[in-house]
C-alpha positions in Angstrom: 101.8 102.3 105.6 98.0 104.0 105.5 96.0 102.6 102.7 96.8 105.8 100.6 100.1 105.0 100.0 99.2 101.4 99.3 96.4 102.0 96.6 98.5 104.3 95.0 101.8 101.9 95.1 99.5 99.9 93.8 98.4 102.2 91.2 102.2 103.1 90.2 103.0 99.4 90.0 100.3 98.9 87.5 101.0 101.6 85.5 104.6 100.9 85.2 104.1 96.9 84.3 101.8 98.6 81.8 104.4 101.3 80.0 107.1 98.2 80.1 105.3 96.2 78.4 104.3 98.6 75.8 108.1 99.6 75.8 109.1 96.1 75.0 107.6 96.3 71.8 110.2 99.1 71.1 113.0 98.7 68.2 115.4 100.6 70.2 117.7 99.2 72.0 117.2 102.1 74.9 113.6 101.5 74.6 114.1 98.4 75.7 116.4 98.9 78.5 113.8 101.6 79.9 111.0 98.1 79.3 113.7 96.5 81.8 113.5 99.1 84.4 110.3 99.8 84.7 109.6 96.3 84.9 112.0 96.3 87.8 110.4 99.1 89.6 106.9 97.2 89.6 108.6 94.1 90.7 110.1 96.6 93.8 106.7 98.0 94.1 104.6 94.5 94.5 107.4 93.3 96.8 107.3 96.8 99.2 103.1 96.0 99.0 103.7 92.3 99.9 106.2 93.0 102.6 103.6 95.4 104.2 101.2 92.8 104.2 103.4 90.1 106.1 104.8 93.0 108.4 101.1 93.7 108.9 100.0 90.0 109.3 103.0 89.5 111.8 102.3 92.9 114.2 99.2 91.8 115.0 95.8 94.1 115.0 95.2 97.1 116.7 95.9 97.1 120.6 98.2 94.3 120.6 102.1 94.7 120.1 103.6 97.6 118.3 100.6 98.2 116.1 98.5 99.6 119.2 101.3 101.5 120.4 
């Protein structure tokens, strides 16, 4: 992944945590369950992030392995 797409999974990971929790507040049951997934979908987001960092960690820099290819 370019740094693009991480700042802005980054971004849309925050923003989701962010509308869950405000959606967890909700009376509604179906507020609630949308709380649920968009929680889900920032937890999916920090994992992807996190699994580019160890995929990133593991290739190597530049030059060396598949990364320099």
């Amino acid at each position: 992944m370019n740094q693009e797409t991480i700042d802005r999974l980054d971004a849309i990971g925050q923003q989701l945590h962010d509308r869950a929790l405000a959606l967890s507040q909700s009376q509604s049951q179906e507020g609630q369950d949308h709380a649920l997934m968009m929680s889900a979908l920032a937890t999916l987001a920090t994992a992807v992030r996190t699994l580019d960092d160890n995929v990133t960690r593991l290739d190597g820099p530049k030059g060396i392995g598949a990364a320099g290819s």
